[in-house]
C-alpha positions as CSV (number, residue, x, y, z in Angstrom):
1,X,-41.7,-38.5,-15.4
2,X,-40.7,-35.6,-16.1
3,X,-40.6,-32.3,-13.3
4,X,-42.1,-28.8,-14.8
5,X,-39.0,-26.3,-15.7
6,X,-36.4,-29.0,-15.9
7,X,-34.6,-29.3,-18.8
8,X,-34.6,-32.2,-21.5
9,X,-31.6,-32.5,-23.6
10,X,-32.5,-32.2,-27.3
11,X,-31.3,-35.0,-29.8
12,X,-28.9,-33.7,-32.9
13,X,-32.0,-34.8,-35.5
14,X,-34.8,-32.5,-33.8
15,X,-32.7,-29.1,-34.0
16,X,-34.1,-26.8,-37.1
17,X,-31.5,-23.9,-38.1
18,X,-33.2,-20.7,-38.8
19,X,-31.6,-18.2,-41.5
20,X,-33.5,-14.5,-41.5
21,X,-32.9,-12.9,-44.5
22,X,-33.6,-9.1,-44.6
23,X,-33.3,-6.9,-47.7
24,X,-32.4,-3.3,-47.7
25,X,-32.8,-2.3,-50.9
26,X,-30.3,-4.4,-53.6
27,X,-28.5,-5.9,-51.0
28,X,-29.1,-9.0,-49.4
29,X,-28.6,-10.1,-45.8
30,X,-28.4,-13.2,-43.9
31,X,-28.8,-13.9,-40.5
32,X,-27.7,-10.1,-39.9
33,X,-24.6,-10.5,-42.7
34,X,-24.5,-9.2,-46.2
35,X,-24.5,-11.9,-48.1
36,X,-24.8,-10.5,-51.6
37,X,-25.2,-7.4,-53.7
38,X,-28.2,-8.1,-56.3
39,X,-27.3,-6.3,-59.8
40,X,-29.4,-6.5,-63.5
41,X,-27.9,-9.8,-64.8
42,X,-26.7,-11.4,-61.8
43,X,-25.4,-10.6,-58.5
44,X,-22.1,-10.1,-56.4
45,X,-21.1,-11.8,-53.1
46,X,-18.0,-11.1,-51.7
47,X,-14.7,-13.9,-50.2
48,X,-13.2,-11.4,-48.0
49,X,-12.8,-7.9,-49.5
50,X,-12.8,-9.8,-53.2
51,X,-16.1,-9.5,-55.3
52,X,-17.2,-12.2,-57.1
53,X,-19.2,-11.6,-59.5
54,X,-22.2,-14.2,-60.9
55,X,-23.9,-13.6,-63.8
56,X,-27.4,-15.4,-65.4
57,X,-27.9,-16.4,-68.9
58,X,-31.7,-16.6,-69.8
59,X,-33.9,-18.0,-71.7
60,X,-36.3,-16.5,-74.1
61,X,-38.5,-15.9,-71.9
62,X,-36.5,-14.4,-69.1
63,X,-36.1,-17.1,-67.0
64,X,-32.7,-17.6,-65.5
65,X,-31.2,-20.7,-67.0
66,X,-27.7,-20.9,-65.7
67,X,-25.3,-18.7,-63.4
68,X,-21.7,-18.1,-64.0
69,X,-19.3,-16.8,-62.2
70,X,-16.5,-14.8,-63.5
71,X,-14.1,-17.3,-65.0
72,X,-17.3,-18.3,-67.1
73,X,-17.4,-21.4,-64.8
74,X,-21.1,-23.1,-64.6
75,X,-22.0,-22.6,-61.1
76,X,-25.9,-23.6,-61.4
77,X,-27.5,-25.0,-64.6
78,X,-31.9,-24.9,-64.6
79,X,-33.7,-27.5,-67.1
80,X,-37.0,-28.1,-67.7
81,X,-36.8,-31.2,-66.0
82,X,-39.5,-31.7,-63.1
83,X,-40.8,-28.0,-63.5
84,X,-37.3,-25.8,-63.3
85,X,-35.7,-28.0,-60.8
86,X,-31.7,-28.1,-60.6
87,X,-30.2,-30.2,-62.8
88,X,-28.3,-33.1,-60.8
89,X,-25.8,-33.9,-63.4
90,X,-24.2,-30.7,-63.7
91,X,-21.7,-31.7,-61.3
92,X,-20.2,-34.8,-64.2
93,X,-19.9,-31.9,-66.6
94,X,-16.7,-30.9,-67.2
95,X,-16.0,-27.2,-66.7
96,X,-15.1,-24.9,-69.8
97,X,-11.8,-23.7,-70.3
């Protein structure tokens, strides 16, 4: 039995993590940190005071397809596979050059 006000530990599997995400304009933040500067074709985050810049190739339609980054390296690939879903393999694929 448990008294009223006292606490109850809570077990590692029952916690939920929370992210807000708040947009001011083109520039994305998360959890009260800018996380990334949207831009047409793609978008920037930053490692430090670096920029990295990601870029989308699309479709015919528009749709985003796949994001690089600025050595051209595949950083997420989108098939038509099970309605846009990731595509699992992408990690096997070797990177270009």
């Amino acid at each position: 039995m448990v008294q009223i006000g006292s606490m109850l530990p809570v077990p590692a599997d029952k916690l939920a993590v929370t992210i807000q995400t708040d947009y001011c304009g083109n520039v994305k933040y998360e959890n009260e940190t800018q996380s990334r500067i949207l831009v047409d074709g793609g978008y920037i985050t930053m490692s430090g005071t670096k920029p990295i810049y990601h870029y989308y190739i699309q479709d015919h339609q528009g749709n985003n397809r796949v994001v690089l980054n600025y050595n051209c390296t595949i950083e997420q690939e989108i098939t038509n596979i099970n309605k846009g879903s990731i595509n699992p393999d992408l990690h096997r694929r070797p990177k270009p050059e």
